[in-house]
Wavefront OBJ file of the C-alpha trace (Angstrom):
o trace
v -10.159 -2.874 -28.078
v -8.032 -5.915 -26.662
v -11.331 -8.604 -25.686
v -8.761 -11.577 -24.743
v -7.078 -12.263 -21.296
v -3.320 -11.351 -21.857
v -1.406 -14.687 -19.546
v 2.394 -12.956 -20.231
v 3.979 -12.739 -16.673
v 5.951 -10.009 -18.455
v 2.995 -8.214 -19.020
v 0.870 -9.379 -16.085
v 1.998 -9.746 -13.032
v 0.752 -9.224 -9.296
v 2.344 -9.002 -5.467
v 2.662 -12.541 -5.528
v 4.268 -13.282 -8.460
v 7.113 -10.360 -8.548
v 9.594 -10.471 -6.176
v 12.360 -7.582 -5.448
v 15.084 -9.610 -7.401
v 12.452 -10.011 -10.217
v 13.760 -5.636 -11.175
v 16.177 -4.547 -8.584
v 19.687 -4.842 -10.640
v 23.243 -3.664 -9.874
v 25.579 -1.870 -12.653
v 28.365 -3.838 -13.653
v 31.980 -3.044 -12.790
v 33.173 -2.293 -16.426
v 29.965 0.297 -16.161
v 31.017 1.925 -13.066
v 34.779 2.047 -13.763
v 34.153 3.812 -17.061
v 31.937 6.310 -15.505
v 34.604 7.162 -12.693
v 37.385 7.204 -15.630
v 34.707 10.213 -17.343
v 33.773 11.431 -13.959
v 35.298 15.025 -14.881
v 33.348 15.363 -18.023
v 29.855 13.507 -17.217
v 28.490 16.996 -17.979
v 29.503 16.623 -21.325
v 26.895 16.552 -24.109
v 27.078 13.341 -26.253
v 29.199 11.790 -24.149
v 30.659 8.440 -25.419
v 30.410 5.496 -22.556
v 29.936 2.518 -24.716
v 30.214 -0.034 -22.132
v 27.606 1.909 -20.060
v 24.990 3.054 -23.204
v 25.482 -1.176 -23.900
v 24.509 -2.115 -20.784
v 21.637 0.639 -20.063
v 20.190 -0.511 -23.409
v 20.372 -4.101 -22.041
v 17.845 -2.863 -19.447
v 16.006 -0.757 -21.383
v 14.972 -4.346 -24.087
v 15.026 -6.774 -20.971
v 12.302 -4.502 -18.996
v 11.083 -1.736 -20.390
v 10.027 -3.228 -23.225
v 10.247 -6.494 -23.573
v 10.048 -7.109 -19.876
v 8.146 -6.047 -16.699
v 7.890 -2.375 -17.500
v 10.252 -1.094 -14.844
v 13.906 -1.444 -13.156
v 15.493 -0.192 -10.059
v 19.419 0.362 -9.804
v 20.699 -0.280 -6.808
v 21.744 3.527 -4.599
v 25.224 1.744 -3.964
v 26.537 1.421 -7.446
v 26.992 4.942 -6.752
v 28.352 5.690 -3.488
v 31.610 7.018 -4.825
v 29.699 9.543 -6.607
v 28.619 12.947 -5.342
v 25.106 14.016 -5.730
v 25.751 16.165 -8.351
v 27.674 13.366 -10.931
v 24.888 11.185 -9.840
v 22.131 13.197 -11.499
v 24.586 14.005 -14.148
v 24.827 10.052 -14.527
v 21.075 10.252 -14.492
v 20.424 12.615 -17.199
v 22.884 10.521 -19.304
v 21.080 7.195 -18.620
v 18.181 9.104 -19.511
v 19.642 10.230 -23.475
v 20.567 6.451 -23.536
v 16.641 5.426 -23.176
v 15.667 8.083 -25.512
v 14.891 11.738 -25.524
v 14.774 14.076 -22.226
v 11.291 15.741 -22.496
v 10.496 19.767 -21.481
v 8.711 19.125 -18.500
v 7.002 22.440 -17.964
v 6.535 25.768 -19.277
v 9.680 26.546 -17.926
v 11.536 23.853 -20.449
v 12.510 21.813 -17.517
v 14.117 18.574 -18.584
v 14.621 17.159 -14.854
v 12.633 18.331 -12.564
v 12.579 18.402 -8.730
v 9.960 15.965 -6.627
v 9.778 17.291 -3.606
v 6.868 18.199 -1.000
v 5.769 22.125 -1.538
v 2.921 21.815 1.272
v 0.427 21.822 -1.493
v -2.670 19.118 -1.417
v -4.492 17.756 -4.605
v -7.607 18.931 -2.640
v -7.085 22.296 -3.482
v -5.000 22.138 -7.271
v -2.022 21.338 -6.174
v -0.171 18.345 -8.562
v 0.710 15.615 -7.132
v 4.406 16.092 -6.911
v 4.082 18.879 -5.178
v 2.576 16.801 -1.944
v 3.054 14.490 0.312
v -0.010 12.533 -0.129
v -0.193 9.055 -1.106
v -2.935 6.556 -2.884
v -2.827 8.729 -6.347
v -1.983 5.864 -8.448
v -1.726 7.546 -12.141
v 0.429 7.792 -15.450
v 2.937 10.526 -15.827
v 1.349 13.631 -17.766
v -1.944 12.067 -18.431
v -3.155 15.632 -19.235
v -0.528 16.248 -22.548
v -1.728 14.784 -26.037
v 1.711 12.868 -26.452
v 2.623 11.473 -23.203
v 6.318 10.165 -22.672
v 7.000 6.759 -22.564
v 9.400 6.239 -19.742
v 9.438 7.770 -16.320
v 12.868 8.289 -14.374
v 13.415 8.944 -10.231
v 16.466 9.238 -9.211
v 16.275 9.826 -5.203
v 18.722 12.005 -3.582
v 17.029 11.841 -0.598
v 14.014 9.288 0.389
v 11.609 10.033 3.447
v 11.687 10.107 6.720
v 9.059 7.737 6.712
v 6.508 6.185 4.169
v 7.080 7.646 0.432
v 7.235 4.199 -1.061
v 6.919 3.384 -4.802
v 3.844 1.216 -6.045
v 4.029 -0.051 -9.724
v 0.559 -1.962 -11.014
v 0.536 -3.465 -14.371
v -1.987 -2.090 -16.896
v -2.214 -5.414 -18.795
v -3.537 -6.483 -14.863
v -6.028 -3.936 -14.332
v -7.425 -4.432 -18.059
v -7.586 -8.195 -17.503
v -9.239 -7.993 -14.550
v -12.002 -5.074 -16.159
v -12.468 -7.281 -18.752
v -13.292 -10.871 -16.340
v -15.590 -8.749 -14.208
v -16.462 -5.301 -15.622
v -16.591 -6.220 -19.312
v -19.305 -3.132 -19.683
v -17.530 -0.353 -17.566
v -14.006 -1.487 -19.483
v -15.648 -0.394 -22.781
v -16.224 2.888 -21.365
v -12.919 3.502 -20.670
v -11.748 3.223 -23.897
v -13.851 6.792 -24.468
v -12.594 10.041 -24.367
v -12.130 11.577 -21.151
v -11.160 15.054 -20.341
v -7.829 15.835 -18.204
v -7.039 19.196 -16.420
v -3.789 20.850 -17.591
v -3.352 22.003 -14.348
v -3.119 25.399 -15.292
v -0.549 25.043 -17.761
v -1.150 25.858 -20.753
v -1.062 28.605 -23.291
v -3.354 31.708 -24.318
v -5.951 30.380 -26.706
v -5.350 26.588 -26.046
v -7.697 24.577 -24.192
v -7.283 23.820 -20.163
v -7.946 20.253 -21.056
v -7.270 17.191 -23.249
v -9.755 14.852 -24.444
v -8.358 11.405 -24.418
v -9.375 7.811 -23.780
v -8.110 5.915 -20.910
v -7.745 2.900 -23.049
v -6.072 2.472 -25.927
v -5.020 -0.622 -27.911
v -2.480 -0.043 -30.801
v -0.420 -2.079 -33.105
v -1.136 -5.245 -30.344
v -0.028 -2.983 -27.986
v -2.042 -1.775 -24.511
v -1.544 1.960 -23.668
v -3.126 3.897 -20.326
v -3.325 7.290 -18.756
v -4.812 7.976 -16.252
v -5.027 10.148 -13.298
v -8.525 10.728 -11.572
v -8.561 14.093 -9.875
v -7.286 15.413 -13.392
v -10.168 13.484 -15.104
v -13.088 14.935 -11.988
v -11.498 18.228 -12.342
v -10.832 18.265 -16.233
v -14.991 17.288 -16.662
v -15.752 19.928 -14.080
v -13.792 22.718 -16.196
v -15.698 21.735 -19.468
v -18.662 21.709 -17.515
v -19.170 18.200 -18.864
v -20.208 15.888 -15.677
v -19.213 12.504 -15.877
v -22.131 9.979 -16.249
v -22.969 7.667 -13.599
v -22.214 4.642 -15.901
v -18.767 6.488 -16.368
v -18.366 7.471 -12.815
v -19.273 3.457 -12.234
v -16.130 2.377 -14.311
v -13.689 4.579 -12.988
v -14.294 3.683 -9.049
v -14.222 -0.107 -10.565
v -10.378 0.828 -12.019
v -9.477 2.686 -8.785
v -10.792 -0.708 -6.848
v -8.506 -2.919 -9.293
v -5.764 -0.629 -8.463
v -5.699 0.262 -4.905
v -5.790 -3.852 -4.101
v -2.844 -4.272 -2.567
v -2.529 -7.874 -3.683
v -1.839 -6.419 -7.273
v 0.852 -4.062 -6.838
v 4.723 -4.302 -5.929
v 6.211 -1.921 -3.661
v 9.375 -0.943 -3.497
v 11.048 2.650 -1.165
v 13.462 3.622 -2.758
v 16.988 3.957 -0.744
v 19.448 6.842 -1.331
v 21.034 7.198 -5.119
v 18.385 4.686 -6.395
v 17.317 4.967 -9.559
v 14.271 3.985 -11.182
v 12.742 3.568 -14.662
v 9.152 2.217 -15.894
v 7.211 1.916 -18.747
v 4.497 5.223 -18.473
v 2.208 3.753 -21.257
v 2.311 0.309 -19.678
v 2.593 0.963 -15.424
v 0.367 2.679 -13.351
v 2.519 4.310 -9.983
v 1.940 5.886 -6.857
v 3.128 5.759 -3.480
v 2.175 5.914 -0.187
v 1.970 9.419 2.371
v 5.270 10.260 3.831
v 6.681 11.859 6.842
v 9.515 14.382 6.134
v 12.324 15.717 7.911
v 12.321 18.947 9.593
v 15.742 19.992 8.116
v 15.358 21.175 4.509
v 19.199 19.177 3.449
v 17.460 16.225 4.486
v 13.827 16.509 3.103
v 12.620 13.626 0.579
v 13.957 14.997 -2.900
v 13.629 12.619 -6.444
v 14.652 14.046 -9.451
v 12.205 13.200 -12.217
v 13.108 12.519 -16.369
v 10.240 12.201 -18.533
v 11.311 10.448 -21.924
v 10.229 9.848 -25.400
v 11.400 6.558 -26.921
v 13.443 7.164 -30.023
l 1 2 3 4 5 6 7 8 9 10 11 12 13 14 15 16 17 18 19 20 21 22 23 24 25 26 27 28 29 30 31 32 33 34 35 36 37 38 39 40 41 42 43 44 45 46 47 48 49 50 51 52 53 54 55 56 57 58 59 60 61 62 63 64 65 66 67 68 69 70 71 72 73 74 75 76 77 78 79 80 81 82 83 84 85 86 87 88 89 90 91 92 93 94 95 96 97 98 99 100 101 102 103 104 105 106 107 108 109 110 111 112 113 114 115 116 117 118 119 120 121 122 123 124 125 126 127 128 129 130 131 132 133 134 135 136 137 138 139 140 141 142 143 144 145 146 147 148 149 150 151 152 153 154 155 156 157 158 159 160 161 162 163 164 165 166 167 168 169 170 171 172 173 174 175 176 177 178 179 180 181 182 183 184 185 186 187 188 189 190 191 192 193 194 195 196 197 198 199 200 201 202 203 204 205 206 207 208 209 210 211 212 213 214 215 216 217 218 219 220 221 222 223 224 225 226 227 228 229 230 231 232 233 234 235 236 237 238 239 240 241 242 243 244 245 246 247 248 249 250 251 252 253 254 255 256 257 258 259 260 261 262 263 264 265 266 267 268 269 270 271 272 273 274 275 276 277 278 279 280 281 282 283 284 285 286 287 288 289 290 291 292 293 294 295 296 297 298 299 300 301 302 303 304
């Protein structure tokens, strides 16, 4: 267990002390001018853009790792670029920060974000919504989760939809000042709800701690209607003292004064740290025509 406060602004870091400039970033002009001289063959797997892999590593030491935990590109580095070559530039950015991850059953490797209708309420994941306030890690529920999360958004909202990013090194600092008891719980095994996917003779849930300190290094999942429903399906109720601990996180998380927000614009990318950001957004308001309709395209990658 980590029992110190961690004082790195690169690791902890609040609304007042991260401003947009702090991870919103433009591609350079050698970048974009290779791209457009590849444009015909961005499809192309294994691609060789060295200028671009350069700089995309750049970003990838300075704040993913290193850094922050998370990076926007700026939508108008790629304004010359159909929708299609964008997400083709995405997938490539993507084998630059590692290795695309199946998604689904289906062996999705990007996969569409868009509201289906469905509600958490009733099993429906989160991506398939337009609810808000579900701060989380990607794919709490899988036994190796992937390190970095990608959006790329084709289209944002109509209104609302916008991006939240809290650092886990803040939550855990702030557990351990005032909820030194509850945080030790959370570095217990909880149980997650696949969400229905998984295979004939495996189990509909994984059994993992919130908490985990490695190798000096903080990890987190978490995601609590997968944890309610995922004790519910083992018929193994959560204790009060556990119950206690959780609503303490979800206070430390919901604060506004300890996340940044940013809504992402048209062509924006993003990329963040899974193991080290916690992300949500708020409720949106869609369009009525379906070419319109809030679409990201999600990458899920393993760092290699």
């Amino acid at each position: 267990m980590l029992q110190k406060i961690i004082t790195d602004e690169n690791l902890v870091w609040d609304k007042s002390t991260l401003q947009n400039d702090s991870f919103f970033i433009k591609l350079s002009d050698e970048s974009i001018s290779e791209l457009k001289q590849n444009r015909t063959i961005l499809n192309t797997e294994n691609i060789i853009l060295p200028k671009f892999k350069n700089e995309i590593l750049f970003f990838k030491q300075t704040f993913l790792l290193d850094g922050i935990g998370f990076f926007v590109i700026d939508g108008k580095c790629f304004e010359d670029f159909s929708n299609e070559e964008l997400i083709e530039i995405y997938r490539i950015i993507g084998t630059f920060l590692g290795t695309l991850y199946k998604q689904n059953i289906k062996n999705e490797k990007l996969v569409k974000i868009q509201d289906e209708g469905k509600s958490m309420k009733t099993g429906g994941r989160y991506h398939q919504t337009k609810e808000g306030g579900s701060f989380h890690t990607d794919s709490p529920q899988w036994n190796k989760v992937p390190d970095f999360i990608g959006l790329c958004c084709i289209n944002p909202a109509k209104k609302g939809g916008e991006s939240k990013f809290v650092s886990v090194y803040k939550i855990h600092n702030e557990m351990l000042k005032m909820h030194k008891e509850d945080l030790l719980l959370l570095y217990e095994k909880f149980h997650f709800d696949k969400r229905g996917e998984f295979r004939n003779g495996e189990s509909p849930t994984v059994y993992e701690p919130i908490f985990k300190f490695e190798n000096n290094y903080l990890k987190c999942r978490y995601l609590r209607n997968y944890i309610n429903d995922g004790h519910t399906i083992q018929k193994s109720p959560l204790t009060d003292e556990k119950k206690q601990a959780l609503d303490f996180f979800d206070e430390i998380i919901h604060d506004e004064a300890n996340s940044a927000e940013y809504n992402l614009g048209k062509k924006d990318i993003t990329f963040f740290n899974n193991n080290r950001i916690i992300h949500g957004r708020t409720s949106f308001e869609d369009f009525n025509e379906d070419e319109k309709k809030r679409l990201m395209i999600r990458a899920w990658i393993k760092d290699t």
